[in-house]
N, C-alpha and C positions, 0 to 999 in steps of 0.2 A: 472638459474631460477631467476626471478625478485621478488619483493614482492608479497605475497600472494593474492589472488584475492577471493573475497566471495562473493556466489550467493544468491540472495534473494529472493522472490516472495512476492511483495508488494499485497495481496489482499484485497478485498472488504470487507472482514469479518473479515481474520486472515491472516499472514501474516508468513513467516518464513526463517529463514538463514542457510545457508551449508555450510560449508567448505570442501575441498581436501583435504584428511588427508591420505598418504602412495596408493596414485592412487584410493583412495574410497574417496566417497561424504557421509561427515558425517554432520547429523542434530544437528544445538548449540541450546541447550535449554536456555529458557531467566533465569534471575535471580529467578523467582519460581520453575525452573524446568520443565516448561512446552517445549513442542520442537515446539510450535507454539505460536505466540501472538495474542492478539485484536489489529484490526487496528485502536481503540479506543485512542482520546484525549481529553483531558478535562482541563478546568480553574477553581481549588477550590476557594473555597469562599476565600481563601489568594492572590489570584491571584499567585497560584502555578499551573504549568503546570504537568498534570500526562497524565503516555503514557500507552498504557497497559491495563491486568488484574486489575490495580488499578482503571486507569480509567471505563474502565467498570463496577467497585463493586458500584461504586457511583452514576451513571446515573440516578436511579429511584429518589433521592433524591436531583440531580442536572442535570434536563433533557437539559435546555435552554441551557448550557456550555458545552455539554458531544456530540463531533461528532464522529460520525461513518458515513459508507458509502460515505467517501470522495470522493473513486476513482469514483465511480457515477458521480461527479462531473467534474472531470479532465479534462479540454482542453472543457470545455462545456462553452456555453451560457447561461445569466441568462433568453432569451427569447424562447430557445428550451421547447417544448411541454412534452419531457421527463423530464426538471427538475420541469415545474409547477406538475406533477406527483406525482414524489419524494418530495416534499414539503407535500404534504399532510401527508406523516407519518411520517415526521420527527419534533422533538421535537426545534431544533435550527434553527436559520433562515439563507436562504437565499440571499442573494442581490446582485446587478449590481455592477462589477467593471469601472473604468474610460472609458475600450476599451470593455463593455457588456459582457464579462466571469464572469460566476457562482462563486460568491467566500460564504463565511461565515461570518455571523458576529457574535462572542462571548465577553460578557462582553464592548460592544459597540467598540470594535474593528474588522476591516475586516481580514480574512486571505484567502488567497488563497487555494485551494485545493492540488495544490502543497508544501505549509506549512505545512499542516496537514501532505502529506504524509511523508515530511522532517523529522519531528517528530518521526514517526514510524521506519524511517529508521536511524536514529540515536541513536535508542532505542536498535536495531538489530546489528549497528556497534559496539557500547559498549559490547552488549553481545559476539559480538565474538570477539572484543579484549579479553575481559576478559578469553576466550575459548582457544584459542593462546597462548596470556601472550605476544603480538605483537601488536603494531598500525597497524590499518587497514585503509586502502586512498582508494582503490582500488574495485571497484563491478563489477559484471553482474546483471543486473537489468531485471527480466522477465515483459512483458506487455501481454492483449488480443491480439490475434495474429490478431484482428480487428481493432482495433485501431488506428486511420489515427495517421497524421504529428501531427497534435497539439496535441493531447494527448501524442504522441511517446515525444514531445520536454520536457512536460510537465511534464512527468514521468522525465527526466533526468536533470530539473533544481531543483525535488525536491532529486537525489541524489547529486546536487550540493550544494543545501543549507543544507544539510547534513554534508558537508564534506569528499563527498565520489567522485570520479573519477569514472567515469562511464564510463569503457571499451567497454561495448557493450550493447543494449538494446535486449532483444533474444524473441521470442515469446512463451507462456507459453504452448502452447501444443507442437512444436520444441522440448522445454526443455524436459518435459514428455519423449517426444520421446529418446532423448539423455541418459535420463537416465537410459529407460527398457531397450535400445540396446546397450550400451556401453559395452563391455565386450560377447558379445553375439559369442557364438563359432560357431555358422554355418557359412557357406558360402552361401546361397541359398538369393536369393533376397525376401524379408518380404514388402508386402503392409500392411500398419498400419493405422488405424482412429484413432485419437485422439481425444473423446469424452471430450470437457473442460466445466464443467457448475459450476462456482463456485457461490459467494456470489454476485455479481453485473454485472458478465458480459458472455457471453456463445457465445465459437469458436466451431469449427470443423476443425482441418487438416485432412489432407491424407496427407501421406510419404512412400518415396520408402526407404528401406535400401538394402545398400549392399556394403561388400566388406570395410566398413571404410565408407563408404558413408552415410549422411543422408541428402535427399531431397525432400523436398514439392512440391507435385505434386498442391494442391490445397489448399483453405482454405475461410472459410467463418463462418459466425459468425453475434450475435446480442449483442453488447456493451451496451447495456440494462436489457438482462433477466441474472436472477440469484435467490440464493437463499433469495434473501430479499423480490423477488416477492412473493415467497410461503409465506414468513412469513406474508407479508403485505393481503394474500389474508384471511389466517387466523384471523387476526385483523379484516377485514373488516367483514367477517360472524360472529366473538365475536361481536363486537362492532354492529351489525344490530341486532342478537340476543338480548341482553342488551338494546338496545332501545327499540325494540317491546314489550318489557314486562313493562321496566319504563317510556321511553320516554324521556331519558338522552342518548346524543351521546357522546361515552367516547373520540371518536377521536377531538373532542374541546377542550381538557384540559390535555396543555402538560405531567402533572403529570401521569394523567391515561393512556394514550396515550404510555409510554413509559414503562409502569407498564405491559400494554397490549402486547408492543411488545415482551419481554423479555418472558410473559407467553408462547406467541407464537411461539417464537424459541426451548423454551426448550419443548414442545405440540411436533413441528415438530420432533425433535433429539428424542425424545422417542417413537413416531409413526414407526422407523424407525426400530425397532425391537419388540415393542410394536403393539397390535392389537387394545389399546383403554385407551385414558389418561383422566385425567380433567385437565381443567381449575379454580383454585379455586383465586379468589384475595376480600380478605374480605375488606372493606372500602371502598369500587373502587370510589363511590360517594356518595352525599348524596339529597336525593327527599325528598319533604315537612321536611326540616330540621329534616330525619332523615338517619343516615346511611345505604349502600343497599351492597349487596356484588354480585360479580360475581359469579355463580357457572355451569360451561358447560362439558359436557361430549363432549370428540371428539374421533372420529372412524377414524382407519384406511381407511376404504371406503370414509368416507364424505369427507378426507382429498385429497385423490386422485380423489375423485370428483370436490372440490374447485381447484384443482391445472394440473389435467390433460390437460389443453389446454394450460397450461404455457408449460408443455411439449411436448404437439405438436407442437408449435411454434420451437423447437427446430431441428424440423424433417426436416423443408422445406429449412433451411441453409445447412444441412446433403446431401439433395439432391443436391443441387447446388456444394457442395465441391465433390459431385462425377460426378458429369457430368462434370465439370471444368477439372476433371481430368482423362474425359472420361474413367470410368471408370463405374460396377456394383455394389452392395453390395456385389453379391458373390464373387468377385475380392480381398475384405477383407479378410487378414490371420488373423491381429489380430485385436481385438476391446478394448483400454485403455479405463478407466472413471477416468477424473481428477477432481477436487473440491470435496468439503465436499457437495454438494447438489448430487452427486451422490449417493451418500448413500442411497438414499430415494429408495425403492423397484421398486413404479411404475417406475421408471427415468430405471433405470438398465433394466427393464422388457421388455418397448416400445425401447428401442437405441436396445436391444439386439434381437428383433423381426425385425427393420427395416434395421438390416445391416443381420440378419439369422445367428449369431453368438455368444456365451456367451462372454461377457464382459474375459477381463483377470482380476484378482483378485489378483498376485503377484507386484501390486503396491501402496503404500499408496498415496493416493488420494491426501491427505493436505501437503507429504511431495516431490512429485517429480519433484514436478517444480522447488524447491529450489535446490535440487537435483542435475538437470538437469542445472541448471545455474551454481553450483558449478564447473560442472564439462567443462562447456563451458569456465568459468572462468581456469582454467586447462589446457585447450585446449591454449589459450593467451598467460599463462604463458612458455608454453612451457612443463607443462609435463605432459602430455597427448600428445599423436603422432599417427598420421595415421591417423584421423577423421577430414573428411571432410563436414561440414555442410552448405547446402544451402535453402535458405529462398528465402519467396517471396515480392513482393508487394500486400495487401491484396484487395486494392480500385482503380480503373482507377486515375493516374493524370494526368489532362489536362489545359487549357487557353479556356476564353471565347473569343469567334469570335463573329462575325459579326450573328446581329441577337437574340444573347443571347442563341449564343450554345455553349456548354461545348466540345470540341473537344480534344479526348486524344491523347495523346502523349506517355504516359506509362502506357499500358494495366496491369490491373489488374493479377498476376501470373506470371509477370515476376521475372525471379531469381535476386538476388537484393547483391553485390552491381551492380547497371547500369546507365548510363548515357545515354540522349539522348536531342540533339537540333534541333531548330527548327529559321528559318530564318525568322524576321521580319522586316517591313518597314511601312513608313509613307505613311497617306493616303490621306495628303492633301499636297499642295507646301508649302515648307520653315516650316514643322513642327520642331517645335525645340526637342518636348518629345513626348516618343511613351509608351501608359500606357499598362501594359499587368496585366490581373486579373488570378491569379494560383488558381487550384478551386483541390480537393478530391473527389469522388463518382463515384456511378453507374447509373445518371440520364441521360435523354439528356440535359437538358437545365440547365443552369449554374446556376440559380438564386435554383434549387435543390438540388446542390451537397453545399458541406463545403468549404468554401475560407478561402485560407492558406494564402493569403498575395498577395497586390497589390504592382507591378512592375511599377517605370520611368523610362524608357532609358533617358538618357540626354543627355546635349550637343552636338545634332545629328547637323551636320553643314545645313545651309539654299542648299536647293536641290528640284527640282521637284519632286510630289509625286513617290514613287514606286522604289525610286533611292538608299536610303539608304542601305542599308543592316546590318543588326545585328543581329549576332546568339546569340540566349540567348541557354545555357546549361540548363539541369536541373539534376544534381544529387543524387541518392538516395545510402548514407551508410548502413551500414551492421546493421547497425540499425534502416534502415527503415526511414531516417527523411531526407528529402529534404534541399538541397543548389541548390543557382541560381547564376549564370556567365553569363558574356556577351561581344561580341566582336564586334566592328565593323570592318567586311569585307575589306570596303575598305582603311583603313588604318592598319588594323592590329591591334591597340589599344584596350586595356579595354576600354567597352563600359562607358558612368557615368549609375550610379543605385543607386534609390531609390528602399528598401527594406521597405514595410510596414503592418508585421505580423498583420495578423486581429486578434487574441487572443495570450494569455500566457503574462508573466514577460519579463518586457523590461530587459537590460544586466545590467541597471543600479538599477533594482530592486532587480535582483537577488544578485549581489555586497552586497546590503543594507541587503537583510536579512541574507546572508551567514556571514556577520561579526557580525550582530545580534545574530544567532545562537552560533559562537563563544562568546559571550560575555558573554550569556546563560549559556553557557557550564562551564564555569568560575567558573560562580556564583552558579550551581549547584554543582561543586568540593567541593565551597568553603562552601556552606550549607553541603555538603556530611558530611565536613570534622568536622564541627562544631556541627554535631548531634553526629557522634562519641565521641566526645573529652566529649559532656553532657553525652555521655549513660556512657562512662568512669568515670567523675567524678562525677555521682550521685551512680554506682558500688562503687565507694571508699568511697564515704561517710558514704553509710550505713551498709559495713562491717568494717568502723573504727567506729564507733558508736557503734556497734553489740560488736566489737573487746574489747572496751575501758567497758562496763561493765561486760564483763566477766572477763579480767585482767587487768583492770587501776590499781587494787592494787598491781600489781609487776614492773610497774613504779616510777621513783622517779618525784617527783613534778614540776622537769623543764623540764621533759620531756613531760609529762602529757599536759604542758602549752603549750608545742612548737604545739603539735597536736591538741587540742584545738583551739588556735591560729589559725592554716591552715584549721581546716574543715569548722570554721569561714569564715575565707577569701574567701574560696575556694565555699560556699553556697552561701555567696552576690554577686561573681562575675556571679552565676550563675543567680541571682535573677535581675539582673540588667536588665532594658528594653530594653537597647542598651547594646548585649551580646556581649564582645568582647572576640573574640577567643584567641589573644596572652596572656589576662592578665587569662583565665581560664588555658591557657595550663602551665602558669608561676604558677599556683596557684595547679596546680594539680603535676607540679613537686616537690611541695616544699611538701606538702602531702604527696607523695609517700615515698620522703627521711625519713621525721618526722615517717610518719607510721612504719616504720624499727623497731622502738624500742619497738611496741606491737610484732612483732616477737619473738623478744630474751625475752619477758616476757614470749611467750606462751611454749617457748623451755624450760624457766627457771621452769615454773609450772610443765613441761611435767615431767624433770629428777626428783624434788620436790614432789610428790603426795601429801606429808603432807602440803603443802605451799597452 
């Protein structure tokens, strides 16, 4: 078995990591103990990078720097109709990169939504080093099982700027699946729905098991809805309420705005076993310069009122992943709910009315997709055996033709990995370059579906139209992300090719921030190491301080002086604005040694009483 492999499920909300620990997928809790994190980052006013529960603590007080719902982002456009959407609630901004992908900009720097998730995933590889007590290179990284090419690529250059090797990309209802049936003692073949609605993005598979076998009949999905809609739909009826009465919209003013959203997350989490919570936020603004407060009553009904058509929207992908799979609901044995927005009753209530089954309940929602990659990661390594897992392609890939049609090539549901070509030629005499546009979707016309990157056949020799011949390949890995090859025919040769991705991080970006990262990492050791060494040598301080007037008088006077002396040296070195670690850690050894001789005073008093 090779080095360890560890599964993560980057999510929109919260995010978490597994390890294979003795043929079980064990969940690493981060450094508070939690077994799942925020996918929360942030830039403190020191220009310190916090990842995490930390960063979340601090949002309402530092909204403009504090991102969440990256993965929203990921592999997007800054001119897609969903990200002007997603701006409206969010408290950071926005903007255009060089090639028009959605990135961020904090503290007047852009970062990509791949950076963000980099962050999180190197927050989760730490932790399970730490978990191990091993360096960890090595991932399975779960994605929406919707998720075209540029997002799939985009997820895996943020576990390259990580530092992580990215074994395989797996799809997060797949993992689910992997991980309720893993170990499963029947022999009988199980049709499975995997109901996925987490924080930003909501799939649906179907899968057949059997025998060691796990395969995806279908799957569909909206890489838009999730649990931030609920939350956002909540703001929007506070926030219209609170107007109607003051005539202040709290959604203009990032502070309140993000005061509001936190209200509204924690409204929804307790609606969820709660029949009726408030909303209370005192200072929210202030009208004719005086302060007003929020105070709303929310009902479980209102709540499934505001949000109910978010969950019917859920239902018409549901259909589609069973007709795909020609199949009925009553065909379903079992019915999974994965993400934390399943939680919500109505959610549980209408999947488990539209498939005529109760949900199963022996699976934690937040933790099995981590789970489920742990153990796919296992599967890699080698130990794990006999399970066979096959995936699909979730979106038609094809080339724009003539006319500005989208014409596929690799239908949607095909088992994946596959390859397939397609023979092209010039269509005037003595063309030198033949352009081919590679598109994503389920439209007909190309100018609707997602372009993954325009193609130049080159150096095609001068020839009458129709003559040339060049197969271009297109294949799709086990992870779902597209490579293109090209031959021509009549020589046998590599075709020449221009490759030119219409979004994501060029090779040369990624380079830059992956050694960035590194460099990062360094200097976070090296702050690590130098907040230890103060919490160290201000402990010494003020138990030889403490120490010295209880028994300085059983010292003799050069000894008194020596430690004196060091607690001296050892306070300035600390006081200095430019703290240098070697001369504190030189000052606190010297401390430690001098400190020795309040010991043998206090040993001396101990045998003494009368002293």
């Amino acid at each position: 078995m090779g080095e360890r492999i560890i599964g993560i499920d980057l999510g929109t909300t919260n995010s978490c990591v597994a390890v294979l620990d003795d043929g079980e997928a064990r969940v690493v809790p981060n450094a508070e103990g939690a077994r799942t994190t925020p996918s929360v980052v942030a830039v403190s006013d020191k220009g310190e990078q916090l990842v995490g529960q930390i960063a979340k603590r601090q949002a309402i007080t530092n909204p403009s720097n504090t991102v969440y719902a990256a993965k929203r982002l990921i592999g997007r456009k800054f001119g897609d109709a969903e990200v002007s959407e997603l701006a409206r609630f969010l408290p950071y901004d926005i903007v255009a990169s060089d090639n028009g992908d959605a990135w961020i900009e904090v503290e007047g720097r852009s970062y990509s939504p791949s950076e963000i998730g980099a962050a999180v995933l190197r927050m989760l590889k730490e932790c399970a080093e730490d978990f191990v007590g091993e360096p960890i290179t090595r991932a399975v990284i779960t994605v929406p099982a919707y998720f075209d090419d540029a997002q799939r690529q985009a997820t895996k250059d943020a576990g390259k700027i990580a530092g992580l090797e990215v074994e395989r990309i797996i799809n997060e209802p797949t993992a689910a699946t992997l991980a309720y049936g893993i170990g499963r003692e029947s022999d009988e073949t199980v049709t499975v729905a995997v109901y996925d609605l987490g924080g930003g993005t909501f799939d649906i598979s179907i899968l057949e098991l059997r025998e060691g076998a796990f395969e995806v009949l279908s799957t569909s999905g909206d890489t838009f809805l999730g649990g931030e809609d609920f939350d956002n739909a909540i703001v929007d009826w506070a926030a219209a309420s609170f107007k109607a009465v003051h005539g202040v919209d709290l959604r203009d003013d990032k502070l309140a705005k993000q005061r509001l959203k936190e209200a509204a997350e924690k409204a929804k989490h307790e609606l969820s076993w709660a029949l009726d919570t408030d909303l209370n936020l005192p200072f929210i603004a202030a009208v004719g310069g005086q302060p007003v407060h929020l105070e709303l009553s929310l009902t479980r009904r209102k709540l499934e009122e505001l949000t109910r058509s978010l969950v019917a929207r859920t239902l018409g992908p549901c259909q589609t992943a069973l007709d795909d799979a020609e199949l009925d609901a009553s065909d379903i044995d079992e019915l999974l709910l994965v993400g934390g927005q399943t939680r919500m009753p109505l959610v549980a209530k209408l999947v488990g009315e539209f498939f005529g089954t109760e949900p199963n309940t022996g699976v934690n929602p937040d933790e099995v997709v981590a789970c489920g990659a742990a153990i796919q990661g296992g599967i890699l390594e080698g130990g794990v055996e006999g399970v066979v897992l096959l995936d699909v392609v979730p979106l038609n890939i094809g080339v724009e033709t003539a006319g500005g049609v989208f014409t596929t090539l690799i239908p949607k549901g095909t088992t994946i990995p596959t390859r397939k070509s397609e023979v092209f030629s010039t269509s005037v005499d003595n063309q030198p370059v033949v352009p081919v546009h590679v598109l994503q979707g389920l439209r007909e016309m190309a100018e609707d579906n997602r372009s993954l990157a325009r193609l130049q056949l080159t150096d095609i020799p001068p020839a009458p139209r129709g003559v040339p011949q060049i197969r271009v390949s297109f294949d799709i890995n086990a992870d779902g992300i597209l490579a293109v090859s090209a031959q021509d025919l009549g020589t046998g040769k590599s075709a020449g090719m221009n490759v030119q991705p219409t979004s994501g991080l060029t090779q040369a970006q990624l380079e830059e921030l992956s050694d960035e990262a590194e460099h990062k990492k360094t200097e976070d050791v090296a702050r690590r190491e130098l907040a230890d060494l103060r919490n160290r040598a201000e402990t010494l301080i003020y138990t030889c301080e403490r120490s010295l007037e209880a028994f300085g008088g059983g010292l003799s006077a050069t000894d008194r002086g020596d430690i004196e002396k060091d607690l001296i040296q050892l306070r300035s070195a600390l006081d200095l604005a430019q703290v240098d670690s070697m001369a504190i850690r030189d000052h606190l050894s010297a401390l430690e040694t001098s400190s020795h001789q309040i010991y043998e005073a206090m040993l001396a008093a101990a045998e003494d009483p009368e002293s």
